[in-house]
N, CA, C and O of each residue as an XYZ file, in Angstrom:
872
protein
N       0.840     -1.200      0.000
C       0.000      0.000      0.000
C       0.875      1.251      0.000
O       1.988      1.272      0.526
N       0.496      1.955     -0.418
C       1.581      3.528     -0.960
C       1.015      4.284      0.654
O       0.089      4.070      1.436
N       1.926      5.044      0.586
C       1.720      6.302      1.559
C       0.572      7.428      1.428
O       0.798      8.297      0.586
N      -0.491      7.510      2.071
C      -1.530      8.277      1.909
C      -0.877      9.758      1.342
O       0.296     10.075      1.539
N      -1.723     10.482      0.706
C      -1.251     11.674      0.468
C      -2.086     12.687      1.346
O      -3.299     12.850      1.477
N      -1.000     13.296      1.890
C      -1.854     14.378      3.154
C      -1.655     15.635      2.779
O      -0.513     16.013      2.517
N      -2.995     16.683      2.676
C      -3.295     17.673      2.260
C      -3.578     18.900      3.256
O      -4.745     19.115      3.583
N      -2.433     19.797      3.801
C      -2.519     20.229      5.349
C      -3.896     21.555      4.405
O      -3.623     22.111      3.342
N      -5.121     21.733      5.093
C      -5.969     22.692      4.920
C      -5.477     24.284      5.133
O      -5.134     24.598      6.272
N      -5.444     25.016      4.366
C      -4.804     26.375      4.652
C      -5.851     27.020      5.478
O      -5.658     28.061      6.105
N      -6.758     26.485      5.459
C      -8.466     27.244      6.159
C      -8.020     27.048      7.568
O      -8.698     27.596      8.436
N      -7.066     26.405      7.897
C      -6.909     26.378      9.305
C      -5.575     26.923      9.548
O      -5.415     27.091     10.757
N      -5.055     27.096      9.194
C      -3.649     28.064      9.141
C      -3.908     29.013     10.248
O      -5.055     29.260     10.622
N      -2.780     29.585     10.813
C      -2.580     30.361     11.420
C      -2.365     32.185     10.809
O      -1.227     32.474     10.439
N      -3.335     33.175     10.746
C      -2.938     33.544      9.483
C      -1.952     34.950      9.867
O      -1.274     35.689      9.153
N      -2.243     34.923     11.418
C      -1.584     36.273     12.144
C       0.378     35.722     11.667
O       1.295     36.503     11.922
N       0.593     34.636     11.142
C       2.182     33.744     11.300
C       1.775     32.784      9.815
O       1.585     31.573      9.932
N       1.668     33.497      8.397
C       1.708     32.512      7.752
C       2.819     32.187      7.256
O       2.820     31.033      6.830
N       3.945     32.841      7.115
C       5.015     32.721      6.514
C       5.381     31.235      7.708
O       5.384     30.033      7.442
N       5.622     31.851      8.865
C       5.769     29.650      9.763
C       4.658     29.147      9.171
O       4.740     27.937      8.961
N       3.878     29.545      8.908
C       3.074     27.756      8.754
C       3.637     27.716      7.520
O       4.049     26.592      7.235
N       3.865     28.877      6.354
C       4.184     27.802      5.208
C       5.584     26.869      5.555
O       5.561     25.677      5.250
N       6.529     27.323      6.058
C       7.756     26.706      6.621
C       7.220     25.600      7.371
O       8.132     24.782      7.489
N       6.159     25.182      7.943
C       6.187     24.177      8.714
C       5.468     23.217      7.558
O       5.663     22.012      7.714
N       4.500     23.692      6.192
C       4.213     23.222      5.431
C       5.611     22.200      4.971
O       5.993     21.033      5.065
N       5.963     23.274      4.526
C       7.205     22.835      3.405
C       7.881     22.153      3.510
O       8.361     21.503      2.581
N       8.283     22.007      5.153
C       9.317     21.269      5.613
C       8.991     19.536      5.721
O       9.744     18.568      5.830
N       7.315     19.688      5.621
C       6.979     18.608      6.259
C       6.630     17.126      4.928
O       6.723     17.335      3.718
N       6.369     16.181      5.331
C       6.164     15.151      4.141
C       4.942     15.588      3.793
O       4.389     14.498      3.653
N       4.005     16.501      3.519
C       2.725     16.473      3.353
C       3.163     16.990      1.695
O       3.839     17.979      1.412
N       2.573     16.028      0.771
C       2.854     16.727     -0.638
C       1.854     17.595     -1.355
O       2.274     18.100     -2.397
N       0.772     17.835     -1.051
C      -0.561     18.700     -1.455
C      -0.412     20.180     -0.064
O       0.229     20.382      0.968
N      -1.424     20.871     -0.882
C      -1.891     22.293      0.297
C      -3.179     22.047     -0.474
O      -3.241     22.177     -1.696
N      -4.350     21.636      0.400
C      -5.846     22.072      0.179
C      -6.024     23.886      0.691
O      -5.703     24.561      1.668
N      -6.680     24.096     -0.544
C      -7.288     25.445     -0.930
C      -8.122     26.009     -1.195
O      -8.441     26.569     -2.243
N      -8.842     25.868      0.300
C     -10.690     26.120      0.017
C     -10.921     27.935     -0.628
O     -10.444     28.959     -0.137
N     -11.966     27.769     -2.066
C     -12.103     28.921     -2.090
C     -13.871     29.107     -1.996
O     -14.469     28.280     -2.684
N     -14.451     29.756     -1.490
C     -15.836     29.822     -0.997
C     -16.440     31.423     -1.222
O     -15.880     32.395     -0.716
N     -17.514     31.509     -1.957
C     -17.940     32.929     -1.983
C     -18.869     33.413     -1.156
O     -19.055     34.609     -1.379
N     -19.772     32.832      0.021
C     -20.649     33.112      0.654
C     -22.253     32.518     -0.099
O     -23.242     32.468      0.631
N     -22.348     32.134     -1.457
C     -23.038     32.071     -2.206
C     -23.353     30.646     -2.269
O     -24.501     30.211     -2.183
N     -22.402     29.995     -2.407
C     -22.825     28.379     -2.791
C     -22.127     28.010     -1.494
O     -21.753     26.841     -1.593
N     -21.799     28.530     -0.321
C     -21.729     27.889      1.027
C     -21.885     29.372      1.652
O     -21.665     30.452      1.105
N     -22.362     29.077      3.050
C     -22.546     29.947      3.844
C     -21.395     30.629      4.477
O     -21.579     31.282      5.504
N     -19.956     30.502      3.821
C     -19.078     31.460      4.393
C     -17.830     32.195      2.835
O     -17.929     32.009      1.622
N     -17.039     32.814      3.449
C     -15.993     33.443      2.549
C     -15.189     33.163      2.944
O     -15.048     33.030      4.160
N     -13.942     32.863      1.735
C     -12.350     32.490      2.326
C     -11.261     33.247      1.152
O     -10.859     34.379      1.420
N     -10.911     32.728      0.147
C      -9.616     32.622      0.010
C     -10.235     32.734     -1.652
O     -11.188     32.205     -2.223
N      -9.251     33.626     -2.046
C      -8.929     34.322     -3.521
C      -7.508     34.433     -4.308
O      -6.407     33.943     -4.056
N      -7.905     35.152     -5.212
C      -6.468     35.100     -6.349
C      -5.233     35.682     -5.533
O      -4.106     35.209     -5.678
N      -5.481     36.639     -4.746
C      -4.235     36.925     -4.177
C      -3.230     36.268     -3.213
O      -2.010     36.422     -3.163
N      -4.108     35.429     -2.394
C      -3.848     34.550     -1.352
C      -3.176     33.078     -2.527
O      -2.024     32.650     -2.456
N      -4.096     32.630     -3.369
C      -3.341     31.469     -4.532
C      -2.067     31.980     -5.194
O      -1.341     31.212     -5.825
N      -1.810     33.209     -5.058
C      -0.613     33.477     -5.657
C       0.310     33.402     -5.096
O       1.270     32.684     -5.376
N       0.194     34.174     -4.139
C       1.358     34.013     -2.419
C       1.317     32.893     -2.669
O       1.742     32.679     -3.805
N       0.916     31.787     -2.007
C       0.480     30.618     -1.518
C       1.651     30.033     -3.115
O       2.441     29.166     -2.742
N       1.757     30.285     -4.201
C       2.337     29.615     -5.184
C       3.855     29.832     -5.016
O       4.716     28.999     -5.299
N       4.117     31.391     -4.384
C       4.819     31.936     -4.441
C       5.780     31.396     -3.317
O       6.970     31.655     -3.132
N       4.992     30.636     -2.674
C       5.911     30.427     -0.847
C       6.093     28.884     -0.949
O       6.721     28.348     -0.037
N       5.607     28.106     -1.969
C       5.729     26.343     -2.027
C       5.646     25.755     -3.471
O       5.135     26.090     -4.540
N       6.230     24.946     -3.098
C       6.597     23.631     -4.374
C       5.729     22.641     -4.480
O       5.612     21.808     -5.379
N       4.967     22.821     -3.244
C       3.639     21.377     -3.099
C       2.463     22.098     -4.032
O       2.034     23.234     -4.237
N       2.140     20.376     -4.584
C       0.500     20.472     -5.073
C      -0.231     21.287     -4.586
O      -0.273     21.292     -3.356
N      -1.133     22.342     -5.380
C      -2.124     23.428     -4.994
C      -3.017     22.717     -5.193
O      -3.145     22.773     -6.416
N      -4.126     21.726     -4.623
C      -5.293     21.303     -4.805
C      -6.706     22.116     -4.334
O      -7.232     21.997     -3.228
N      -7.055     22.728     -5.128
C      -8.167     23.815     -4.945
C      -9.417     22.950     -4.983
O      -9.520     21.935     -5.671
N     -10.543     23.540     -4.024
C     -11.385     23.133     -3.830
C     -12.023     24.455     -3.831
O     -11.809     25.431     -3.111
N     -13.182     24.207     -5.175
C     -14.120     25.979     -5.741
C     -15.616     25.356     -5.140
O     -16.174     24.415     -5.705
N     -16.211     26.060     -3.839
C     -17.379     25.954     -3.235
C     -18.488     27.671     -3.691
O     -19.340     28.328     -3.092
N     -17.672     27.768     -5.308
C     -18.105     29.445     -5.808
C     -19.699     28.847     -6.780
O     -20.062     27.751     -7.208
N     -20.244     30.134     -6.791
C     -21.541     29.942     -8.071
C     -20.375     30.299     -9.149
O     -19.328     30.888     -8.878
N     -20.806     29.779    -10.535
C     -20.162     29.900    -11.682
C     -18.646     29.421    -11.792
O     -17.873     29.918    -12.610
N     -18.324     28.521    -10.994
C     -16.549     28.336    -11.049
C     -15.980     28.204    -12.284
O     -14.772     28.422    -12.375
N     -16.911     27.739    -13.727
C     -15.577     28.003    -15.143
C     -15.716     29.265    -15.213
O     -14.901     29.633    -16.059
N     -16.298     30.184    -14.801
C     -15.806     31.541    -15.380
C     -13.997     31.888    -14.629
O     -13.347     32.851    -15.037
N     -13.658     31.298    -13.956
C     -12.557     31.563    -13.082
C     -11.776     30.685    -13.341
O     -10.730     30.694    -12.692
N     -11.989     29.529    -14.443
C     -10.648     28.669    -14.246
C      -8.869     28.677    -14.600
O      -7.794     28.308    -14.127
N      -9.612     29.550    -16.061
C      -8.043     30.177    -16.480
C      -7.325     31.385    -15.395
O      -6.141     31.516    -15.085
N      -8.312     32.042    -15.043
C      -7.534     32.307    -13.656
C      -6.991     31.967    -12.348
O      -6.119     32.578    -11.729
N      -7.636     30.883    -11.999
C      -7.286     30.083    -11.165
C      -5.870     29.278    -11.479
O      -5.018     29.124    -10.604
N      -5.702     28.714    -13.024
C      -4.443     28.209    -13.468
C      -3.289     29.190    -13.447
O      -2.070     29.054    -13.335
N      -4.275     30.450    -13.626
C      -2.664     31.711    -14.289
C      -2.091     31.658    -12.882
O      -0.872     31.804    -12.791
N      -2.970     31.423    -11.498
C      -1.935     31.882    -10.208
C      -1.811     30.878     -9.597
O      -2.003     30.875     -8.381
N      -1.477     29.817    -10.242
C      -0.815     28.779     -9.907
C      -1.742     27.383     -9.349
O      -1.299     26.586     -8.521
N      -2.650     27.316     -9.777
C      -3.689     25.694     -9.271
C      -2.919     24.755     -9.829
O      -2.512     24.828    -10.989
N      -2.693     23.901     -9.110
C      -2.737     22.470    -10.038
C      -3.351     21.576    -10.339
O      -3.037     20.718    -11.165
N      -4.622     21.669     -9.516
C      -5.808     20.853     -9.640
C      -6.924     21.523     -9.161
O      -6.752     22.250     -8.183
N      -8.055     21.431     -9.654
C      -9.659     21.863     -9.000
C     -10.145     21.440     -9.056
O     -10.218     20.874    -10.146
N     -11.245     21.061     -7.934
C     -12.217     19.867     -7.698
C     -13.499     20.797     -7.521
O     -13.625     21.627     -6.621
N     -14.750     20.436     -8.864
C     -15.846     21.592     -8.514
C     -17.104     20.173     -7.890
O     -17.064     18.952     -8.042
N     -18.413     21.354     -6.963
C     -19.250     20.019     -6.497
C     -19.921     19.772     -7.595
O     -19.811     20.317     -8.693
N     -20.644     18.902     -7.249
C     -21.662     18.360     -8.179
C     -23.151     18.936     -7.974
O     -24.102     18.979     -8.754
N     -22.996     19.404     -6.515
C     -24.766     20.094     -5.964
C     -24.967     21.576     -6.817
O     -24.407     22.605     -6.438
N     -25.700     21.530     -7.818
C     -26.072     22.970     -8.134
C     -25.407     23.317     -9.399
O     -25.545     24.441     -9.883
N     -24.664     22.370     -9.979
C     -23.507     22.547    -10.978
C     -24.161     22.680    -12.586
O     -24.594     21.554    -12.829
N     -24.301     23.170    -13.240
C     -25.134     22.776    -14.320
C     -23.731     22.326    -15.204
O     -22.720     22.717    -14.621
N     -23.391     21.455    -16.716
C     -22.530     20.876    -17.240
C     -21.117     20.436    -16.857
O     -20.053     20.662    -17.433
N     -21.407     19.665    -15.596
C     -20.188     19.111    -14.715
C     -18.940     18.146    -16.014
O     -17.710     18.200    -16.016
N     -19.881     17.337    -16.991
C     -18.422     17.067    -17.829
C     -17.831     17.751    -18.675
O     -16.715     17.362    -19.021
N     -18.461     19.139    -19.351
C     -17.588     19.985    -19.638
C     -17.247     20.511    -19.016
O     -16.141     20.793    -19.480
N     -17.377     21.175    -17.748
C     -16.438     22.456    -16.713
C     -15.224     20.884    -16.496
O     -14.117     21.383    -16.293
N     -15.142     19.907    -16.485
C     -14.009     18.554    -16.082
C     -12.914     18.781    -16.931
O     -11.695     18.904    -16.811
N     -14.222     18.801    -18.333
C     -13.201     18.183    -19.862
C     -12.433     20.165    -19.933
O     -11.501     20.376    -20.708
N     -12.853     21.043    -19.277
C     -12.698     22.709    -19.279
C     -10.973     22.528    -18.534
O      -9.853     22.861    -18.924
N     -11.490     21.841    -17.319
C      -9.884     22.358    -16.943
C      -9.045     21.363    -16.982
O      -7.952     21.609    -16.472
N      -9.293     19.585    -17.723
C      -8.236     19.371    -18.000
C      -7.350     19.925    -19.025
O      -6.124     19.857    -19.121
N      -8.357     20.574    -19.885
C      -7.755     21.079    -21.395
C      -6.792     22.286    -20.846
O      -6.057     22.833    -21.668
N      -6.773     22.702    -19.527
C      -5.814     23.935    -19.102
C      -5.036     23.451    -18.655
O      -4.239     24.266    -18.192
N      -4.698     22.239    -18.466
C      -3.674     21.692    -17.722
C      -3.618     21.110    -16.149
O      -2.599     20.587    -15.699
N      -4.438     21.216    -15.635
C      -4.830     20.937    -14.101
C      -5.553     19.532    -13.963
O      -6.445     18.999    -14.623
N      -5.208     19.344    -13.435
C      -6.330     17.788    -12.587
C      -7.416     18.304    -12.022
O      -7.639     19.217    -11.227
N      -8.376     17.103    -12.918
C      -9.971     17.334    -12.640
C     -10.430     16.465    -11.337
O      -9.945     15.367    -11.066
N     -11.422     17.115    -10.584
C     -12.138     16.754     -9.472
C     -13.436     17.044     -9.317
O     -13.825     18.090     -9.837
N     -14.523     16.108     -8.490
C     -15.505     16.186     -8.343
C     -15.821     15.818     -6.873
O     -15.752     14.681     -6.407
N     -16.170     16.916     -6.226
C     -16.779     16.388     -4.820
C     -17.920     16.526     -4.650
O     -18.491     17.353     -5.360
N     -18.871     15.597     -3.416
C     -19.784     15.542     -3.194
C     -19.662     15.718     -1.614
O     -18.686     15.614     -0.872
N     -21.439     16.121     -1.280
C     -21.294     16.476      0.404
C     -22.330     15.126      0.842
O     -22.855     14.290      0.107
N     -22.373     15.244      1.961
C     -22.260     13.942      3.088
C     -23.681     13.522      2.504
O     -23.858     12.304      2.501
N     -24.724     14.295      2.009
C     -25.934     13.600      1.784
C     -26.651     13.565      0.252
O     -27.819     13.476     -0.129
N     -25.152     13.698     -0.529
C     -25.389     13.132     -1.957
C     -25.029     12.021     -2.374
O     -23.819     11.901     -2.564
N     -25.732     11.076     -2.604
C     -25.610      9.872     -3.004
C     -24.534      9.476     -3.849
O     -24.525      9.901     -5.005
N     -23.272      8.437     -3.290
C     -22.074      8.114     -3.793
C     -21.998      7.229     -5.705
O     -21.074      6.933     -6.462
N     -23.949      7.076     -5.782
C     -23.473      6.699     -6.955
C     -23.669      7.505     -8.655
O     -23.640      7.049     -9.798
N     -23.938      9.345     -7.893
C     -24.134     10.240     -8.773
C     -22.750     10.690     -9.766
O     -22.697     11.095    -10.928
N     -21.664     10.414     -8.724
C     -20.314     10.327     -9.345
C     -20.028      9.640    -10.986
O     -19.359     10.079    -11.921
N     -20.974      8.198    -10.826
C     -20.648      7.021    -12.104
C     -20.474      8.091    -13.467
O     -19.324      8.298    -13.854
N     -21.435      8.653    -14.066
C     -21.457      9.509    -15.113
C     -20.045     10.013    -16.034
O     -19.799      9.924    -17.237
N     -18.989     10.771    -14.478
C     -18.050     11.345    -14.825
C     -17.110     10.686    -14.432
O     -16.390     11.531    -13.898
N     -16.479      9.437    -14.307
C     -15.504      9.033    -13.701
C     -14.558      9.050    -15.010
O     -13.372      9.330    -14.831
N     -14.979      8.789    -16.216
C     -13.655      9.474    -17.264
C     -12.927     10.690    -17.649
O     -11.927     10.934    -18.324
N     -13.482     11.125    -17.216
C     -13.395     12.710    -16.494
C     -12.567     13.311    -15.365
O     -12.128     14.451    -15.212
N     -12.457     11.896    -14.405
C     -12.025     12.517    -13.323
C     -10.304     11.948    -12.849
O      -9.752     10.907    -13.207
N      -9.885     12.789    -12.152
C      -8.251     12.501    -11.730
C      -8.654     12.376     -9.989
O      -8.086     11.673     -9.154
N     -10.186     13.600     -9.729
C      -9.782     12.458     -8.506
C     -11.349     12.702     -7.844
O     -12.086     13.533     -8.374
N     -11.847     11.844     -6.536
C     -13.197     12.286     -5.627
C     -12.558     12.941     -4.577
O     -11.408     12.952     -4.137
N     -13.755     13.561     -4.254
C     -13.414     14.137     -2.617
C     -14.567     14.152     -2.275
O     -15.490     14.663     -2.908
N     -14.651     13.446     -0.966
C     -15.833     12.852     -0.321
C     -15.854     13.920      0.612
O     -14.780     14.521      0.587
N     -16.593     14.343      1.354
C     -16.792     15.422      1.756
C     -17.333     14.447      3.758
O     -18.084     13.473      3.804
N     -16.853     14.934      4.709
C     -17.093     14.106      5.898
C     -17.242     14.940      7.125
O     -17.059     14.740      8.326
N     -17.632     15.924      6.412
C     -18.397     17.247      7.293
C     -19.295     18.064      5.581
O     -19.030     17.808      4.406
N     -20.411     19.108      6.189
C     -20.774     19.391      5.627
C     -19.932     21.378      5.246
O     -19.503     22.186      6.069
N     -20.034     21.512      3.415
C     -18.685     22.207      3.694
C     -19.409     23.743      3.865
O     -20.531     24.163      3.582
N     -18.150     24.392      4.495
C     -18.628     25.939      4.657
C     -17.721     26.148      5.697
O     -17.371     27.329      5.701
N     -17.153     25.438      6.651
C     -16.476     26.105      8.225
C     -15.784     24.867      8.530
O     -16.255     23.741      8.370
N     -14.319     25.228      9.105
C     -13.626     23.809      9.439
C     -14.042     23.716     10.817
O     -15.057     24.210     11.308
N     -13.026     22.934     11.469
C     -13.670     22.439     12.691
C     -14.909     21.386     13.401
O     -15.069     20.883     14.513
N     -15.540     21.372     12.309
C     -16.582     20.493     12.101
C     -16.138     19.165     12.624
O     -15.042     18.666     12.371
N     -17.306     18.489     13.565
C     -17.111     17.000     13.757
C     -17.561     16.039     12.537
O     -18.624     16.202     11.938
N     -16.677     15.069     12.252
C     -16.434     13.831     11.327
C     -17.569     13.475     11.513
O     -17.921     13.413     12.691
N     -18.693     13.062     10.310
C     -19.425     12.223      9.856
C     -19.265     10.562      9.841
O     -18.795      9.943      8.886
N     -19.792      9.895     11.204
C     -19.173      8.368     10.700
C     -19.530      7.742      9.481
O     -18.876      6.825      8.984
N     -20.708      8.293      8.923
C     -21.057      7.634      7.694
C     -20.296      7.744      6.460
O     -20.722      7.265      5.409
N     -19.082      8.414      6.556
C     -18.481      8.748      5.372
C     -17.554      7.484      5.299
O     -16.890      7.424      4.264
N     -17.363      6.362      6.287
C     -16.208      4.905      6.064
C     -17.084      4.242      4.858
O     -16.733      3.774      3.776
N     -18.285      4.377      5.433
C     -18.958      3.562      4.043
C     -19.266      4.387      2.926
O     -19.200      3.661      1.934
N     -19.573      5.556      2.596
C     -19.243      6.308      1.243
C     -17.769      6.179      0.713
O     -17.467      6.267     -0.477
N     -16.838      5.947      1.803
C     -15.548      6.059      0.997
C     -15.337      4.500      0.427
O     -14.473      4.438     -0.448
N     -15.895      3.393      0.728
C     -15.820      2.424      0.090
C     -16.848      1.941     -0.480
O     -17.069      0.771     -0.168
N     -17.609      2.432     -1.249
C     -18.501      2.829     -2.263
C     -18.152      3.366     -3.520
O     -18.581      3.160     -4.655
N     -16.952      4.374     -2.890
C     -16.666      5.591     -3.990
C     -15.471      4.360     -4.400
O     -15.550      3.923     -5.549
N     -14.650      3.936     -3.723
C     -13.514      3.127     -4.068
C     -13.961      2.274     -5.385
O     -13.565      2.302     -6.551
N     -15.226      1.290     -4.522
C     -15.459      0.691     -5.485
C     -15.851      1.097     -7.162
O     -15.461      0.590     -8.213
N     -16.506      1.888     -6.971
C     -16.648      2.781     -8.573
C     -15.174      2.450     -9.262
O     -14.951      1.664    -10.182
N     -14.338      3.199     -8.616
C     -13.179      3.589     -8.833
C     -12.523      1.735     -9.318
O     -12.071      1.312    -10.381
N     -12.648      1.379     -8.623
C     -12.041     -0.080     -9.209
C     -12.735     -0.823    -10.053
O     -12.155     -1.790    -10.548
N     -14.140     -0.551    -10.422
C     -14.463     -1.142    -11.960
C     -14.378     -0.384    -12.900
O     -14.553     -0.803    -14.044
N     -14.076      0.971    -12.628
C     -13.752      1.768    -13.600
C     -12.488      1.623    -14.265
O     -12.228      2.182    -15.331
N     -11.546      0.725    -13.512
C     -10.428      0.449    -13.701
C      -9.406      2.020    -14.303
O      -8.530      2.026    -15.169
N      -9.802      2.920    -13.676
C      -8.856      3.819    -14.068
C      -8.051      4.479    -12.712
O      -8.149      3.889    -11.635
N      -7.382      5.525    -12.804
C      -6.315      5.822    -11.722
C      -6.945      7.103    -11.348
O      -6.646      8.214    -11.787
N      -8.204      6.696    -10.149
C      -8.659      8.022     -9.975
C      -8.191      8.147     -8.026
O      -8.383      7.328     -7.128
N      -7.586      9.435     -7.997
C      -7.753      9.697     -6.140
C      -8.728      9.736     -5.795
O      -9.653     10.305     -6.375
N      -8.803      9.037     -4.574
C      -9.804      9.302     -3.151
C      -9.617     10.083     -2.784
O      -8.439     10.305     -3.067
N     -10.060     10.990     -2.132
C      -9.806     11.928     -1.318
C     -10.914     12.458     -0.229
O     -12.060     12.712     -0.601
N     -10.620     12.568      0.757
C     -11.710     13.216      2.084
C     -11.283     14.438      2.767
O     -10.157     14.927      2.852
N     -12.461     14.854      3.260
C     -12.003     16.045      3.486
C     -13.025     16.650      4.906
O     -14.235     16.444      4.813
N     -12.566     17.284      6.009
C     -13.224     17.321      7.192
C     -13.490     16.733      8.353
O     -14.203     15.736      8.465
N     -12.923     17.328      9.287
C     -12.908     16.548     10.577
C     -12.057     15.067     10.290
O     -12.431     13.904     10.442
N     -10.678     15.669      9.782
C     -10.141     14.329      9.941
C      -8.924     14.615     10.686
O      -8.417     15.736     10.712
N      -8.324     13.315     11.462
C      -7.071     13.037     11.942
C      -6.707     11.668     12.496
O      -7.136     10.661     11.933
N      -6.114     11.605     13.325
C      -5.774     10.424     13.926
C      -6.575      9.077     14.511
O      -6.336      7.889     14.726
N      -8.015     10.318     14.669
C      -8.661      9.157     15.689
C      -9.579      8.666     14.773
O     -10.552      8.065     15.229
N      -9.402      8.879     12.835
C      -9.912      8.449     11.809
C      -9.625      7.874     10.928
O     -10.397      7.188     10.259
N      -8.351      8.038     10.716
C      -7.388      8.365     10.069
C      -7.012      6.905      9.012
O      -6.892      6.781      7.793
N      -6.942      6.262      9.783
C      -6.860      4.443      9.802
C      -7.866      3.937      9.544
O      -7.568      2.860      9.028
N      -9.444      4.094      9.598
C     -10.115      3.579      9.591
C     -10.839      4.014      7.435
O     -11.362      3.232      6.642
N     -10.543      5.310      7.287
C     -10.659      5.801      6.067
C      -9.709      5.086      5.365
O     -10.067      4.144      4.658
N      -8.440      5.431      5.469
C      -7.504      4.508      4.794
C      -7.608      3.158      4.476
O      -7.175      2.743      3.401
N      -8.320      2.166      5.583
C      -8.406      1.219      5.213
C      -9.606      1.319      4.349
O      -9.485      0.601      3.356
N     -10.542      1.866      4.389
C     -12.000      1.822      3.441
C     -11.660      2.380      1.978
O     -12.483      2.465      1.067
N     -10.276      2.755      1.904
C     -10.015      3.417      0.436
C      -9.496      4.648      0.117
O      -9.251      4.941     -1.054
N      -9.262      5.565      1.233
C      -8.766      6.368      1.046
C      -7.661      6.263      0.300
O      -7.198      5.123      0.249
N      -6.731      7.622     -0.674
C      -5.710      7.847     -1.035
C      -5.200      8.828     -0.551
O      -3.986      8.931     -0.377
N      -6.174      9.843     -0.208
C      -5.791     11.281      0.139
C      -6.530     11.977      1.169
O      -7.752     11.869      1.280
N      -5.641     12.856      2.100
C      -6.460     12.890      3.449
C      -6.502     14.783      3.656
O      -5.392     15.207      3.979
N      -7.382     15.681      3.540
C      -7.478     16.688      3.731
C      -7.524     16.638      5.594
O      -8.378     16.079      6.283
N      -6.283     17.434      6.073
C      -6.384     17.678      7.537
C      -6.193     19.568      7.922
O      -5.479     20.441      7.427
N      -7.070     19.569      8.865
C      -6.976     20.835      8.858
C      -7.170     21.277     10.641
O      -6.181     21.218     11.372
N      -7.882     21.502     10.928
C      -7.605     22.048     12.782
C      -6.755     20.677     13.431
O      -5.972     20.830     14.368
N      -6.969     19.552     12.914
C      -5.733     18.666     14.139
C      -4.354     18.592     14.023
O      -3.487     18.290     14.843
N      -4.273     19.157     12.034
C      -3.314     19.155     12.368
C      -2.180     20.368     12.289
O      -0.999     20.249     11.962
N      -2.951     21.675     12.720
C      -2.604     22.967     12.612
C      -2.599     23.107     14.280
O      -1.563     23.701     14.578
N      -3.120     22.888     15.085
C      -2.618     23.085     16.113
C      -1.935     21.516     16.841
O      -1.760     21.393     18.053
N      -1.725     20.791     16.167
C      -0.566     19.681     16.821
C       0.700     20.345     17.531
O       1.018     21.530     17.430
N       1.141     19.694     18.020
C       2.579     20.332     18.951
C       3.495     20.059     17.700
O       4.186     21.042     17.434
N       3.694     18.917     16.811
C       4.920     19.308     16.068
C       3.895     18.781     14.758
O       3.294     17.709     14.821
N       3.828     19.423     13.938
C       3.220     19.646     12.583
C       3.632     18.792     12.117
O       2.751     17.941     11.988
N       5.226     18.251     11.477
C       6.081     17.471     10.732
C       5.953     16.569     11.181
O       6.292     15.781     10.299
N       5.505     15.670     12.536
C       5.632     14.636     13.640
C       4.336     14.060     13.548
O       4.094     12.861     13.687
N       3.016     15.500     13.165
C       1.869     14.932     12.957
C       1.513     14.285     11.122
O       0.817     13.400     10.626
N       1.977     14.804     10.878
C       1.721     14.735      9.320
C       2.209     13.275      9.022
O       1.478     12.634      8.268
N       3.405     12.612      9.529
C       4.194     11.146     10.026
C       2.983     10.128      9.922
O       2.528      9.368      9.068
N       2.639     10.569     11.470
C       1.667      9.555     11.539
C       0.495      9.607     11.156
O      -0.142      8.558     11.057
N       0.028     10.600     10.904
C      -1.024     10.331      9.438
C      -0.736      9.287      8.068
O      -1.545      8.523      7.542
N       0.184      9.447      7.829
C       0.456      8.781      6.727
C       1.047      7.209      6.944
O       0.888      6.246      6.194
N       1.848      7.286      8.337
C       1.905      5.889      8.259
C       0.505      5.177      9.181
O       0.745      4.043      9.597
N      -0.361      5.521      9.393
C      -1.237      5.060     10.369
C      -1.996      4.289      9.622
O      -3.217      4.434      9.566
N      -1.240      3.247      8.867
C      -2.407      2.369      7.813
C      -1.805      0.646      8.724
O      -2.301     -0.432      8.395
């Protein structure tokens, strides 16, 4: 089994000290930065824009995996690429032509994604799985971190797996919310590939020490 890929959440960053967290980023085995961007519109809060994705490009070498919780997200994708994305994952709730906005930004160069939230049915995904580079299962509902873990998401994530293995293609798992240690293992074994962590493991005592055992905790 490969080493999970761990995605430290910038939504939980420290932001009064970002220049340390990116250093504690950088330093650490985590090869992704999840990059929630949210307009108030298609979730009930605001975060993070072109200026912040640019810094953010400007301060690391790790995967930018963006996650767009915006109304209209292809109007923004070539901008989103110009300041550095390497991947965007749009939802599926509310989306009108989800396999062209897919077939939109692989043609820009980025890895395509599709997430769903805790009470959309895991087999709405089937449609686009040629389409896709990766899922993100969603194990809080999205808008605000901190959120407590959904237990029902062990069995969506091996649901979604399964898709994924008669599809026989090379698509990521990925979860996202209320995750860490005291989950951590139990996702992984249900299929995870990729683990969005964000408040456990932004205030851990050693960031680099936590990020460890995330990844080996299979």
């Amino acid at each position: 089994m490969n080493k999970v890929i761990i995605a430290p959440s910038l939504l939980a960053a420290d932001f009064r000290n970002l220049e340390r967290e990116f250093e504690k980023i950088n330093s650490s085995g985590a090869e992704w930065i999840h990059f929630d961007v949210m307009d108030g519109l298609n979730v009930p809060n605001i975060s993070f824009g072109f200026p912040l994705l640019d810094a953010t490009r400007k301060l690391t070498n790790k995967y930018i995996d963006v996650h767009l919780m915006i109304e209209n997200p292809s109007k923004y994708f070539e901008e989103f690429k110009k300041y550095g994305a390497d991947g965007l994952t749009i939802h599926f709730e509310n989306q009108p032509n989800i396999k062209e906005q897919l077939q939109t930004i692989k043609s820009l160069g980025m890895k395509a994604g599709l997430v769903i939230n805790p009470d959309t049915d895991v087999a709405v995904l089937e449609p686009y799985l040629s389409e896709l580079d990766l899922i993100l299962i969603m194990s809080v509902f999205p808008g605000f971190g901190g959120q407590k873990f959904i237990d029902a998401t062990y069995d969506r994530v091996k649901q979604a797996r399964k898709l994924i293995e008669d599809s026989r293609r090379c698509i990521i798992l990925q979860v996202d919310g209320g995750v860490s240690l005291n989950n951590s293992h139990a996702l992984i074994c249900a299929g995870a590939d990729a683990l969005v962590c964000g408040s456990a493991l932004f205030k851990a005592d050693n960031f680099e020490g936590y990020v460890l055992k995330l990844q080996d905790n299979i």
